[in-house]
N, C-alpha and C positions, 0 to 999 in steps of 0.2 A: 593780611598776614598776622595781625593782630589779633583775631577771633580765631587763628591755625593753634591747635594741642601743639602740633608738629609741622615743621617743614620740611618737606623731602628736595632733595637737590642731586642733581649731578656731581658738584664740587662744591663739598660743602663750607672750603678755607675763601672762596668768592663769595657764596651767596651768605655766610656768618660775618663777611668784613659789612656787608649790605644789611644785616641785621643790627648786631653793632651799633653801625652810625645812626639805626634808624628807632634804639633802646628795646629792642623787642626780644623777647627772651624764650620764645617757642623751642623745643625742643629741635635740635636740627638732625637728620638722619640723608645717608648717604644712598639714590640706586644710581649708578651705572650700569654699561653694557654686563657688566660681568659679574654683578648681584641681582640684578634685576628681577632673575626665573624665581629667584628663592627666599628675595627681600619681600615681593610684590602682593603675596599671600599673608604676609605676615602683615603688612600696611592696612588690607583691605581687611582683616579683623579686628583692627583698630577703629575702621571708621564702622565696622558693623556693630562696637560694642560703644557708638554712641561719639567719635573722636572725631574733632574738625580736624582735617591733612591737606595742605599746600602743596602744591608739587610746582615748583618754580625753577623757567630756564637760565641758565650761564647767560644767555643773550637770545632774542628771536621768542619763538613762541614755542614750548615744551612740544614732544614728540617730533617736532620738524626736523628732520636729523639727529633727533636727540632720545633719549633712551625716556619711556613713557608708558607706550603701548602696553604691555604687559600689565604695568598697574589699572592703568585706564579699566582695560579688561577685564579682570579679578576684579577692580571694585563692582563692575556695574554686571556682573554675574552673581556679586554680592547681594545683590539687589541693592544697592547703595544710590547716592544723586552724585553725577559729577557736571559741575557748574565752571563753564569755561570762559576766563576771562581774557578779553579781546585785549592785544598787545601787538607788538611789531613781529613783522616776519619780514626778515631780507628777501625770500623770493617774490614775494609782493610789490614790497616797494620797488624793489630793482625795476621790477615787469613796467611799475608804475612808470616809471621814470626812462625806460630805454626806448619810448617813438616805434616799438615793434606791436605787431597784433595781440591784442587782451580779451578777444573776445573765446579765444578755445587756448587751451595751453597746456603741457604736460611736463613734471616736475621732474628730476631724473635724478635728483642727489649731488651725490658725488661719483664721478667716474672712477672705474677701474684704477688703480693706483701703476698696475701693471701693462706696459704700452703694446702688448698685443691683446692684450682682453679690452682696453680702452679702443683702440683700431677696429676688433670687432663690434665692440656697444655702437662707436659711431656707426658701421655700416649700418648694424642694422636700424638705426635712425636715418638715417639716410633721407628715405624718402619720406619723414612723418612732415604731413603737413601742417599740424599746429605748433605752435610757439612753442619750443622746446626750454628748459632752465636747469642748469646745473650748481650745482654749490664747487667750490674749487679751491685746494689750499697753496698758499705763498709759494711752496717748492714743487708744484708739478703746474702751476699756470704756465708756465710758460709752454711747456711741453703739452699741453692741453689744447693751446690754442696752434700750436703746430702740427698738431695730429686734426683737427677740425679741419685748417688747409690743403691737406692733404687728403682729406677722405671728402668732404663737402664741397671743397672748390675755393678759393680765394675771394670769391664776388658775394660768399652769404653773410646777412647782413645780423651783427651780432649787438647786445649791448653790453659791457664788461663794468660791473660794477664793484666797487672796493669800499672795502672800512663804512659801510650805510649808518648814518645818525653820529657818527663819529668825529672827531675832529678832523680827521684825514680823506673827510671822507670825497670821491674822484667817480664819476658817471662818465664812460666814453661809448659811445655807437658809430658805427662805420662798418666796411666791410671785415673778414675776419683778416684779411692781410694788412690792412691801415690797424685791424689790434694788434699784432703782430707789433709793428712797426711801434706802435703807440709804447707798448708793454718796455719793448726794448731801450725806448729813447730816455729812460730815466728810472736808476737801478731803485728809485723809491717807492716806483709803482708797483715792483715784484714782491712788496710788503701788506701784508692785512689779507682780509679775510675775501675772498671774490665770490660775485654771483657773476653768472656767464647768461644769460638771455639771447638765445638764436631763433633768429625768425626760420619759420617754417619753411618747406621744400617748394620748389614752385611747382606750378600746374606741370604738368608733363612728364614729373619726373617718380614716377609709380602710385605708390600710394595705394594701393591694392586693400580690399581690408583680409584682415587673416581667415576668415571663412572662407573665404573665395578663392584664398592661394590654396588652401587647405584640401577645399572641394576641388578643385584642378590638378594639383601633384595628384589626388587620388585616381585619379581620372585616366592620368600620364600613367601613373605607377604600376596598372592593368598593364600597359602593353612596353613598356620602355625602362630601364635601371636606374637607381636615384640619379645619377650625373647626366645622364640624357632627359632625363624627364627636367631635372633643373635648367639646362642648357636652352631646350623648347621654351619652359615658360619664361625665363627670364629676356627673351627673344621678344616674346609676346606682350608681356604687361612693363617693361621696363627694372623689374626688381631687382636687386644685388643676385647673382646668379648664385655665389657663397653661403648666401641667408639662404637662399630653397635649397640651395644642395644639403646643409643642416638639417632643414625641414624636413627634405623629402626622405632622408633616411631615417627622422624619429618617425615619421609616417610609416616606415618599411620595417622601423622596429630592429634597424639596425644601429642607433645613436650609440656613439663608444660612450 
């Protein structure tokens, strides 16, 4: 950060206290979500006229939920070098540290903030058999891990990680009912930042890949209406019957 013209930050009253302590007097500039589209061009002809630019996370590793992309983009359309230095990411470590499968895994953010668009995201995870990871904030954990119970089943086995590298920081795995139980038995857990690590769906329970539900609603959709045609294959491969009946009507080209 030293050799940075500038540093770009998400919040720059954090990452100038981190400056500060550390006497370095780079220029500091703000992108967030909601400058991003129109800061991110103007960055990238900074470094094209020759400017070393830092783009440094609140916490984790920049772009990982965090606003990025966009510059990333514009610089290296710029023809510019960008050079990424290796730091902590909570879904990693978490992953590390929850005793759940690491060899395939798919990263999902943060869930819906609203609990029927979250009830559907989980369906249609449902059945994904790799290691699934959510990011998850202090006032909807709780309600997160009760909507999991209810759409996965009580027995899948999850890891619930809080506050990583921190002083607070608390690792628990068990089924998602013992995190339940866990979350609940002490109002100090319901504080800090969570990573949620769910082990994948077991054998038997679909898993279908999307070409193939795709290639079959098409199939169905020649002779039967998106609800029957969903009702059959869901019959067949195990799938959420809800998820193909979605499917099968953007296939029909009926999607509201």
């Amino acid at each position: 950060m030293r050799e940075a013209d500038q540093i770009v930050a998400e919040d720059t009253r954090h990452t100038g206290r981190l400056l500060a302590h550390l006497q370095i007097k780079a220029r500091l500039r703000s992108l967030n979500d909601h400058n991003e589209r129109s800061v991110a061009p103007a960055i990238a002809r900074d470094i094209a006229g020759g400017q070393n630019v830092a783009l440094v996370s609140d916490a984790g590793t920049p772009l990982i939920s965090d606003p990025g992309y966009l510059l990333v983009d514009a610089v290296l359309n710029a023809g510019a070098r960008v050079v990424p230095i290796p730091g902590p990411s909570a879904l990693v470590a978490a992953l590390s540290a929850s005793g759940i499968a690491t060899d395939r895994f798919v990263f999902e953010g943060f869930l819906p903030p609203r609990r029927n668009a979250r009830l559907d995201r989980l369906r249609a995870l449902s059945t994904e058999r790799r290691t699934v990871i959510f990011y998850e904030a202090p006032h909807r954990i709780a309600a997160a891990l009760d909507d999991m119970v209810a759409v996965l089943g009580a027995a899948r086995v999850a890891g619930i990680a809080k506050e990583l590298t921190k002083l607070h920081e608390q690792v628990f795995r068990g089924t998602l009912d013992a995190a339940v139980a866990w979350l609940a038995a002490d109002p100090q857990r319901g504080r800090g930042e969570f990573v949620i690590v769910l082990s994948g769906a077991p054998a038997g329970t679909g898993g279908v890949e999307r070409e193939d539900i795709d290639r079959w609603l098409q199939a169905l959709l020649g002779e039967l209406p998106p609800a029957r045609a969903a009702r059959v294959l869901a019959r067949i491969t195990g799938e959420p019957r809800q998820m193909l009946y979605k499917r099968a009507l953007a296939l029909a080209g009926d999607e509201p």
